[in-house]
C-alpha positions in Angstrom: -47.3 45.8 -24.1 -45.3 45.7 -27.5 -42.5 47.9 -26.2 -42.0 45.1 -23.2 -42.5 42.1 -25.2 -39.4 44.2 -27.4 -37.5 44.9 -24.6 -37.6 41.4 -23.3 -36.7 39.7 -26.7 -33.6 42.3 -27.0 -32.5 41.6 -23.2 -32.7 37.7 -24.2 -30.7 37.9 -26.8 -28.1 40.3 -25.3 -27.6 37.6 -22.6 -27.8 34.9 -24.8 -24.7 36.6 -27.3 -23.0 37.0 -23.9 -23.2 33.6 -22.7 -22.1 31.8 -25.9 -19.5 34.5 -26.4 -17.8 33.2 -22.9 -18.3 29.7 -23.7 -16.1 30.4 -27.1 -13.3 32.0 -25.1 -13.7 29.9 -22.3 -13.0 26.6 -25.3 -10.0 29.0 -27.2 -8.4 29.6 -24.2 -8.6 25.6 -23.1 -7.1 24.3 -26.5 -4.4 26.5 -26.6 -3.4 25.7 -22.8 -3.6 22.2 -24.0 -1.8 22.5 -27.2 0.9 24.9 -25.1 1.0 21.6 -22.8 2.9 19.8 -25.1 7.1 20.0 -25.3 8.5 20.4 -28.5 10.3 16.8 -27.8 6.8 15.5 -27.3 5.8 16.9 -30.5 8.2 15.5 -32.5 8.4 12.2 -30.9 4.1 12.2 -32.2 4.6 13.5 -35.5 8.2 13.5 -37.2 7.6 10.0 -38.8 4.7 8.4 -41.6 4.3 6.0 -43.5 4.1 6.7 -47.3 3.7 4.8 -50.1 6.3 5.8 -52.7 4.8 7.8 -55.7 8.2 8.9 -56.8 11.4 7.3 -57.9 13.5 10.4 -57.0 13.0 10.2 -53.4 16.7 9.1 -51.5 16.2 6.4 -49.7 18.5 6.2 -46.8 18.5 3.2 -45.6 16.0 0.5 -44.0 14.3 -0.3 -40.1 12.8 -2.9 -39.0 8.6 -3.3 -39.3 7.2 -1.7 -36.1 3.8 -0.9 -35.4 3.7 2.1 -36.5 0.7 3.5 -34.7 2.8 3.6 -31.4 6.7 3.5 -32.9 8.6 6.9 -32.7 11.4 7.7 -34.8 14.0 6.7 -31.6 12.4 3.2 -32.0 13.3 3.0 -35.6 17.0 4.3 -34.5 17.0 7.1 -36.1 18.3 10.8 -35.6 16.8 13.6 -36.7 18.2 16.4 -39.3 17.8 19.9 -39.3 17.0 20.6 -42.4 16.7 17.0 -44.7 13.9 14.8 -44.4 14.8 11.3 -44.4 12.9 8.0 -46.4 14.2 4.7 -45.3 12.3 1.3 -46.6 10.4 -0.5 -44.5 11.4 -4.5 -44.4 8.7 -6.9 -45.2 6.7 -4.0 -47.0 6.4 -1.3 -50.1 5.9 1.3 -48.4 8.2 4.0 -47.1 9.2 5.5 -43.4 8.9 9.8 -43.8 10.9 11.1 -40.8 10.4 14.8 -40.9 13.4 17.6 -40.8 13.8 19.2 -37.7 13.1 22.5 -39.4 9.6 21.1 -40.6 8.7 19.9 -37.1 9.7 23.4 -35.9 7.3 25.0 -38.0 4.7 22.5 -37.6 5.0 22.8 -33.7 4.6 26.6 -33.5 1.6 26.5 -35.8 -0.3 24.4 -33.6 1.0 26.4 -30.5 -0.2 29.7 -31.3 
């Protein structure tokens, strides 16, 4: 009686360790089909700009943009082209805080961190 209540309690748990184990690849293999989804021009039209509040005076400003809303503004609405391998701070009108567009080379990085 003891040996089947054993084997019945290891089979459980064999089938149990199998079934979450698919669930985890099954959830990997969705998030990186979904983070492969994404171009590298998407990428960088999401996450090459923020908004900083400026900590230090030797930051080079490089010019000004208008105030957008910056929770849907990209840095082509703010007119601006991005470097390869400079980051750019421009002042924001009407406020104290600071526009961050991120180098090329940064975004690069960034992107194939998230796509691997």
């Amino acid at each position: 009686m003891n040996k089947i209540l054993l084997f019945s309690l290891f089979v459980g748990c064999v089938v149990s360790v199998n079934a979450q184990t698919s669930v985890n690849q099954k959830t990997v293999k969705e998030t990186a089909a979904v983070s492969k989804s994404i171009s590298f021009d998407e990428f960088c039209l999401k996450n090459a700009t923020q908004i900083i509040v400026e900590t230090s005076k030797s930051i080079k400003v490089t010019g000004s943009v208008p105030a957008l809303d910056t929770k849907i503004a990209t840095y082509k609405d703010y007119g601006v082209v991005l470097k390869e391998n400079e980051a750019q701070y421009f002042t924001i009108e009407g406020s104290t805080n600071l526009l961050k567009v991120e180098s090329l080379y940064r975004l690069r990085l960034m992107y194939n961190q998230t796509t691997k």
